[in-house]
C-alpha positions as CSV (number, residue, x, y, z in Angstrom):
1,X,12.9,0.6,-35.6
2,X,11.5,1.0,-32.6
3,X,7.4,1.1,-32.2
4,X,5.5,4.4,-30.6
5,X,3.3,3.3,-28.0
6,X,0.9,6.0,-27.1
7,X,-0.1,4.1,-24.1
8,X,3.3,4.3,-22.0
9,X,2.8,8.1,-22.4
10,X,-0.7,8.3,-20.9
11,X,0.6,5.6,-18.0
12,X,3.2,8.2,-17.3
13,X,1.0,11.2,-17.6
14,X,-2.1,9.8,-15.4
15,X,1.0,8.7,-12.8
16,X,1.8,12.4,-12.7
17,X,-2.1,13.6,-12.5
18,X,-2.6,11.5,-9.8
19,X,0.7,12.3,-8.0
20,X,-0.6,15.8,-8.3
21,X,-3.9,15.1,-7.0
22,X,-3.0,13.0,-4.5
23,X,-0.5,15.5,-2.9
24,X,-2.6,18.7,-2.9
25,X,-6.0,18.0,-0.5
26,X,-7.4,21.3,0.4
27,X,-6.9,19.4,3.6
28,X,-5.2,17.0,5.3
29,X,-7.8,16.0,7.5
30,X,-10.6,15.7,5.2
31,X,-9.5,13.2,2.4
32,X,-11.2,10.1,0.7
33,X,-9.4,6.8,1.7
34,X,-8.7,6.1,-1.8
35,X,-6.6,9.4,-2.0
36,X,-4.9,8.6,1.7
37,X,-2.0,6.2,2.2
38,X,-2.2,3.7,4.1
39,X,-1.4,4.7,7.8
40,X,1.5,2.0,8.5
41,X,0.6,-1.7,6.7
42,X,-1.7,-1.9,3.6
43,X,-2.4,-0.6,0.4
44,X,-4.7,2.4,-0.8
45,X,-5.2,4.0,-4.0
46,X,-2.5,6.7,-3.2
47,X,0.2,4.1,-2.5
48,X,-0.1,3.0,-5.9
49,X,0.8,6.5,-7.8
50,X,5.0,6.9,-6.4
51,X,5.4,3.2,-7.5
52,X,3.8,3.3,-10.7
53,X,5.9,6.6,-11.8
54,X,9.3,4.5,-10.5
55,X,7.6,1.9,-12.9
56,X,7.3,4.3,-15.5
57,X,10.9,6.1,-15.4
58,X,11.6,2.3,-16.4
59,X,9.7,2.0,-19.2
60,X,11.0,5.2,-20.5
61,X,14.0,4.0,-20.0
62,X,13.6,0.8,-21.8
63,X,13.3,3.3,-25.1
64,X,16.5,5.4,-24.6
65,X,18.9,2.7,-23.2
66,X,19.7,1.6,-27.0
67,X,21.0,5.0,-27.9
68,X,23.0,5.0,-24.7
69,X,24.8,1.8,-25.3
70,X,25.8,3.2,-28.2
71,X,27.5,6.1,-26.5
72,X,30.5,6.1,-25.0
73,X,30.7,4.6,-21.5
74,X,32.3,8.5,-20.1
75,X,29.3,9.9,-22.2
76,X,26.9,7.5,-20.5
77,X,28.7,8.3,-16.9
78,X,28.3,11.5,-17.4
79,X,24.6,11.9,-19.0
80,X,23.0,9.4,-15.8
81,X,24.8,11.6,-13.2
82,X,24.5,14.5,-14.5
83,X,20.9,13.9,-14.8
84,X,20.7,12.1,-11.1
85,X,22.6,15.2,-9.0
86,X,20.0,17.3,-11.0
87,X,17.1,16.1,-10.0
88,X,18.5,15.3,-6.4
89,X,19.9,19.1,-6.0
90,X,16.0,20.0,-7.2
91,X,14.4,18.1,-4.5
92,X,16.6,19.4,-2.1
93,X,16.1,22.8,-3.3
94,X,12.4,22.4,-3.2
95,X,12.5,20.8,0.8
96,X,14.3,24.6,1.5
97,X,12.3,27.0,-0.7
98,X,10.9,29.9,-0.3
99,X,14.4,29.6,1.5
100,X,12.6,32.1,3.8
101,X,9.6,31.5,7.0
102,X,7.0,34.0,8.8
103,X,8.5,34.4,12.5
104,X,5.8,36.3,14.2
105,X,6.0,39.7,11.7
106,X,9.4,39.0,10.4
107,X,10.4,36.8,7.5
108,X,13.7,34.9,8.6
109,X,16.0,32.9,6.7
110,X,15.4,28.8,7.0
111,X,17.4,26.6,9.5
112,X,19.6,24.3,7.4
113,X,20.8,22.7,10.3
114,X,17.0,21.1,10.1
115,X,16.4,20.9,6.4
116,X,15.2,17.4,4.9
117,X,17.8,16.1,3.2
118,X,15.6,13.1,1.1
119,X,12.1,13.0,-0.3
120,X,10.2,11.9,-3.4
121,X,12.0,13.8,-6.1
122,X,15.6,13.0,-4.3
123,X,14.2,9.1,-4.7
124,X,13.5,9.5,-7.7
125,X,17.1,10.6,-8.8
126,X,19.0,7.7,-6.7
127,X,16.6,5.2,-8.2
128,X,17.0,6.5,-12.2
129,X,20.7,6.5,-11.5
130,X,21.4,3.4,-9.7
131,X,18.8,1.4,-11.9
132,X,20.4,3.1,-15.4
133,X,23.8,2.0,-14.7
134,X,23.5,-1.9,-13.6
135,X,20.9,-1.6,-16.4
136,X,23.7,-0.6,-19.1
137,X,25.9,-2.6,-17.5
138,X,24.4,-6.0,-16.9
139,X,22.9,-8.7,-18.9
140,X,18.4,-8.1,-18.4
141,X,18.4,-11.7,-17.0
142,X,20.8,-11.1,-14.7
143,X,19.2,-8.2,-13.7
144,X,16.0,-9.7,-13.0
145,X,18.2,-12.0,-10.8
146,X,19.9,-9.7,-9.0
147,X,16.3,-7.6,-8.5
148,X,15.1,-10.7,-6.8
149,X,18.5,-11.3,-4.7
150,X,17.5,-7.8,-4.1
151,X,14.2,-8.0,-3.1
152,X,15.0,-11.5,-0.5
153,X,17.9,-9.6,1.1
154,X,16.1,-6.3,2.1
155,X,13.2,-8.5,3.7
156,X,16.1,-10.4,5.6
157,X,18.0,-7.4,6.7
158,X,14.9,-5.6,8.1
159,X,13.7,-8.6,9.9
160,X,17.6,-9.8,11.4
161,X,18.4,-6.0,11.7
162,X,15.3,-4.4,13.0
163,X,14.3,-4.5,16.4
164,X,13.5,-8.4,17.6
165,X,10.3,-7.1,19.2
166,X,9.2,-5.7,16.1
167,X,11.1,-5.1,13.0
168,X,8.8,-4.2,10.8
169,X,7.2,-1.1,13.1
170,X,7.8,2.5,12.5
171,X,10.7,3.2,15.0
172,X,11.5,-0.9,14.8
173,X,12.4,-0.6,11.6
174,X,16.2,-0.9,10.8
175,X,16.1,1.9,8.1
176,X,14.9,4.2,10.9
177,X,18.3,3.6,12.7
178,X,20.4,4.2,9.4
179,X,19.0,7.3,8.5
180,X,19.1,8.4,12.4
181,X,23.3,7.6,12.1
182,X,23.8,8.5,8.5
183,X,21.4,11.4,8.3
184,X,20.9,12.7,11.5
185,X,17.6,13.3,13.2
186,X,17.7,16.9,12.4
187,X,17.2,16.2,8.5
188,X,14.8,13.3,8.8
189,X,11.1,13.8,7.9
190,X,8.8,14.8,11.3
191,X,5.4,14.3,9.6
192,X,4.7,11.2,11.1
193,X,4.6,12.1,14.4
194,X,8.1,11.2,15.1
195,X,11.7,10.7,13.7
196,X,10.8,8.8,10.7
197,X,11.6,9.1,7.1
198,X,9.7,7.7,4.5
199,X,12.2,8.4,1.6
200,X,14.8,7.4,3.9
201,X,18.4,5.8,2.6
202,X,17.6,2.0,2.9
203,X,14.0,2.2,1.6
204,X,15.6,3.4,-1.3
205,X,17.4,0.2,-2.6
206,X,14.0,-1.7,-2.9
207,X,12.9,1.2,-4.7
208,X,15.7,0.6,-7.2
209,X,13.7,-2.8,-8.2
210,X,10.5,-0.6,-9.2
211,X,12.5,1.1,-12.0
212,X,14.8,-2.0,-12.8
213,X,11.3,-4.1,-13.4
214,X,9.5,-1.2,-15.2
215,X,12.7,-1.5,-17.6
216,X,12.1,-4.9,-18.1
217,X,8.5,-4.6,-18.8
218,X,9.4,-1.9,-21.4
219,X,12.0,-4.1,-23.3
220,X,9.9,-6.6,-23.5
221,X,6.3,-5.0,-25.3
222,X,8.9,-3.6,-27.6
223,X,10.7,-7.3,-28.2
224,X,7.2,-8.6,-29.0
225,X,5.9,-5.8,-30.8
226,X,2.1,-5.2,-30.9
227,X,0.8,-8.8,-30.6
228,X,-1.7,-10.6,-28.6
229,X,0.5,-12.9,-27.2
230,X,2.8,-9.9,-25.8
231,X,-0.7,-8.6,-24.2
232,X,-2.1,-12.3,-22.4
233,X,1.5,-12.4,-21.2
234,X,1.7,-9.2,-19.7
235,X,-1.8,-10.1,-18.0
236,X,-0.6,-13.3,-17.1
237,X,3.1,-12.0,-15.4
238,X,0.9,-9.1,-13.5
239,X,-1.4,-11.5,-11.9
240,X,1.6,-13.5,-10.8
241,X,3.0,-10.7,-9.0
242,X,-0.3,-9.4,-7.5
243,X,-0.4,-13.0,-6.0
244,X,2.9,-12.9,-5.1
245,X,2.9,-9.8,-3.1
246,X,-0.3,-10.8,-1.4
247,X,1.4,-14.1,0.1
248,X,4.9,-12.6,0.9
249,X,2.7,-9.9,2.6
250,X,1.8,-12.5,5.6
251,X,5.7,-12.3,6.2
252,X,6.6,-9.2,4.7
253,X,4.1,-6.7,4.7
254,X,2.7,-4.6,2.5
255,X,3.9,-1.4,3.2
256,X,5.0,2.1,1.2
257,X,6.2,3.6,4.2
258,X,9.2,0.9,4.2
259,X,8.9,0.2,0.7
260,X,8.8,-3.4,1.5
261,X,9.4,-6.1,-1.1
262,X,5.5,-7.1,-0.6
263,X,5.1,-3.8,-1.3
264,X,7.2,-3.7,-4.9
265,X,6.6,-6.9,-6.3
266,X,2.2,-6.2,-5.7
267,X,2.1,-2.3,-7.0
268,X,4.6,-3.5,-9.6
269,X,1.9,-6.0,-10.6
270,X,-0.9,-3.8,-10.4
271,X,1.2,-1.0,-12.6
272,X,1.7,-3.6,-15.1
273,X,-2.2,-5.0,-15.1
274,X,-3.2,-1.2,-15.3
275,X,-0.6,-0.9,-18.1
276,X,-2.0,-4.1,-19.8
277,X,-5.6,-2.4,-20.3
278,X,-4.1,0.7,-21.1
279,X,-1.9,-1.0,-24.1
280,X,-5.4,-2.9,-25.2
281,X,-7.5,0.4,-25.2
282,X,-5.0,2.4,-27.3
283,X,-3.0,0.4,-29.3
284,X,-5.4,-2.6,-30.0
285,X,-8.7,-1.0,-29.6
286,X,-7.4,2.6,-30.7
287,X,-9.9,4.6,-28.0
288,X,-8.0,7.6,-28.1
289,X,-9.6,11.1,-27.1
290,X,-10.0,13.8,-24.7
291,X,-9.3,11.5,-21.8
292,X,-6.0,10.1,-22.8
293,X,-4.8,13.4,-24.4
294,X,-5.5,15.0,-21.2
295,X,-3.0,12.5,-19.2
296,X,-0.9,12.6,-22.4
297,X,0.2,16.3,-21.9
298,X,1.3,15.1,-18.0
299,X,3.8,12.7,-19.5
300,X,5.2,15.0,-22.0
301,X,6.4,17.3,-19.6
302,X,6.5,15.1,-16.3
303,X,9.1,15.7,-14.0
304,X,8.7,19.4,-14.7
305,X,5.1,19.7,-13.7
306,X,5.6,17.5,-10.8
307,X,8.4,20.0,-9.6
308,X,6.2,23.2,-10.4
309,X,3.8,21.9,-8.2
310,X,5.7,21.4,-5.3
311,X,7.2,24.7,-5.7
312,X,4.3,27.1,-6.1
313,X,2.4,26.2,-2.9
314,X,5.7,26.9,-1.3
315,X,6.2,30.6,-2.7
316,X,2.8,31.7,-2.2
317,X,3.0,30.4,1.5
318,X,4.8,33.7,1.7
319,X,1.8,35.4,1.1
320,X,-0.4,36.1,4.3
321,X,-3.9,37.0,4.2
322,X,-5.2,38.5,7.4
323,X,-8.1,35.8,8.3
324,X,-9.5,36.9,11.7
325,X,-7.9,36.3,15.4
326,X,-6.5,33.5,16.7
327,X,-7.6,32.6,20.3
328,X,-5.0,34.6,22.3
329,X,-5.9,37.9,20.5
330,X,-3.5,37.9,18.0
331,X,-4.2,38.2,13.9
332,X,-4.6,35.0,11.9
333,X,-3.4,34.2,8.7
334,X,-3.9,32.7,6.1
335,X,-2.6,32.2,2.7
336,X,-3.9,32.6,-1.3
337,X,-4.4,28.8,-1.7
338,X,-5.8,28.6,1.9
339,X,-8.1,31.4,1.4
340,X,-9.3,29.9,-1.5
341,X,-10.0,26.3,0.2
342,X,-11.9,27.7,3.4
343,X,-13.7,30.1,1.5
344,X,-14.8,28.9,-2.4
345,X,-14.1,24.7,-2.0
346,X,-15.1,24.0,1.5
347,X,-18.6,25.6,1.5
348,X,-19.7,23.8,-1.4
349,X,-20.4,20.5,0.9
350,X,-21.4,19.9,4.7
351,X,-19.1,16.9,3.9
352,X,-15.7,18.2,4.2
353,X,-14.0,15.6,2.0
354,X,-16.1,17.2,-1.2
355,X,-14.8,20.0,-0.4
356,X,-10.8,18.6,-0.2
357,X,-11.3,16.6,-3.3
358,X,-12.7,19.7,-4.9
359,X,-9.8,21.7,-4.0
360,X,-7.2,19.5,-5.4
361,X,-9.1,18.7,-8.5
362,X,-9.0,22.2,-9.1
363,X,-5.3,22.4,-8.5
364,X,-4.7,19.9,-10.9
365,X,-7.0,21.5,-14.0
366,X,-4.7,24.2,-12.9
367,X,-1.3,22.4,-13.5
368,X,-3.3,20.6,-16.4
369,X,-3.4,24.0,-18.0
370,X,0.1,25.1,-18.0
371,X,1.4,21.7,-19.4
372,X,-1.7,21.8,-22.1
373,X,-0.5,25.2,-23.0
374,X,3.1,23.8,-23.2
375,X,2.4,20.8,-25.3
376,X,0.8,23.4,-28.0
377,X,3.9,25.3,-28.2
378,X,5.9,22.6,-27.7
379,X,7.8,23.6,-25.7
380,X,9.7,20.2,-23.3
381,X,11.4,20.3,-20.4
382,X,13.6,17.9,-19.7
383,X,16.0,17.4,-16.8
């Protein structure tokens, strides 16, 4: 029988919080370092939260995969895809909503000739998928071969593809030329000041690793059980990988943006040092309380909340709030959640990042609150 560990459920949940946190600044201009990511190469606090959940999807994972080899291999097929479209068709659905825009007095239907096509929850769905099926397909030790094999022939596609000049810059970069011919430019991401993609198509496959690894991790605290050697192990095999992601970044480097193998093999090892002292606290130490229930009720219900809060600040964007004029005369807007920022959260500070972190604290009590009052009816989402 398999052994509860109440400590994969808070990693998950404080993955979710923070994703939460970390996405919602009252403003983009005015937040901590720690909750930034890293402009192009390096690491911050924030680049550590959409790695960690891939590392958690494999953990989870790791726990269902037994009932799913027992399955049928059409029933398998069809749960992992079913599940992958799903959350793909979500993300995409959440890149169009409120499926409507403001032009000038008039709300107009969105161009989808320029929608988005990828982002986090569409990564997300190509990652579980691809990773479930070699996963229930191949051997774990092969896996964790072909992970590496993975790993080694991303960095030397990116550096023999890429531009000679400089393969590893932002319009360098070889997966900026596959989502330009596969994609198009007119559903890429424009939020980094040019034709770039974050979650673009090639980025992706590294990606894959994060959840393959995460799986690995899981299956083997539950082939150990609850033992001390399981524990100095983990320690030791996360402090192997932060070391090897800090040398392959002199080659390689570290870098979310395109989710380079430096950049998997360190936040993997971070996710599983962080995952080490979680596993101590609760299971060995049993310090269980208001803080770990309050990332518990994140995990329960994760890929819901996360969605919910990507789609809420998009519906009540509809919602205009006359806010003085603009320069030229005309009326300015603003909207609910913007109203609230400039007008409750930033005055509280003359520093304007109090003010930010306020604001997104605040909108994550918020979503804390619905999935608190979901837990108590128990009432679980799942997709």
């Amino acid at each position: 029988m398999q052994q509860r560990y109440y400590s994969l459920d808070v990693f998950r949940g404080a993955t979710v919080a923070l994703m939460i946190l970390v996405n919602n600044p009252g403003s983009w201009s005015h937040v901590y370092h720690a909750l930034s990511h890293a402009e192009w190469n390096g690491f911050s606090g924030a680049d550590a939260v959409f790695p960690f959940f891939l590392f958690a999807v494999g953990n989870a994972l790791s726990f269902v995969m037994l009932k799913l080899q027992q399955a049928s291999t059409t029933a398998v097929y069809i749960k992992i895809l079913k599940r992958t479209f799903l959350i793909f068709l979500i993300g995409y659905l959440i890149n169009w909503m409120p499926f409507v825009k403001w032009d000038n007095n008039t709300l107009v239907p969105k161009d989808l000739s320029k929608l988005r096509i990828m982002g986090v929850l569409q990564r997300i769905a190509l990652c579980y998928g691809i990773a479930a099926l070699l996963i229930y397909h191949i051997k774990p030790r092969v896996t964790f071969l072909l992970s590496c094999l993975i790993l080694i022939g991303y960095w030397a596609i990116c550096f023999l593809g890429g531009d000679q000049n400089n393969p590893y810059s932002m319009q360098g970069f070889l997966g900026t030329y596959v989502d330009k011919f596969i994609l198009g430019e007119n559903l890429m991401y424009k939020g980094e000041g040019s034709t770039f993609d974050p979650e673009g198509l090639l980025s992706t496959i590294p990606a894959i690793v994060q959840v393959i690894f995460g799986y690995l991790v899981g299956l083997y605290i539950q082939q150990k059980g609850k033992t001390f050697e399981m524990l100095a192990n983990l320690l030791v095999i996360g402090c192997v990988l932060v070391g090897c992601g800090l040398i392959w970044d002199s080659a390689f480097p570290i870098n979310k943006k395109m989710w380079t193998s430096a950049y998997v093999v360190y936040s993997t090892g971070l996710a599983v040092l962080v995952l080490s002292i979680l596993i101590y606290a609760i299971e060995f130490k049993n310090k269980r309380g208001m803080w770990s229930k309050f990332f518990d009720v994140f995990g329960k219900n994760a890929l819901f909340i996360f969605m919910l809060s990507g789609i809420i600040p998009r519906i009540q964007a509809l919602i205009r709030i006359k806010d003085g004029f603009a320069t030229d005369g005309k009326i300015h807007y603003t909207t609910p959640f913007g109203w609230f920022y400039k007008y409750v959260c930033a005055p509280i500070s003359t520093i304007p990042e109090i003010g930010s972190l306020l604001y997104a604290i605040i909108t994550l009590l918020v979503f804390w609150t619905i999935v608190y009052w979901m837990d108590k009816k128990k009432i679980y989402i799942k997709v």
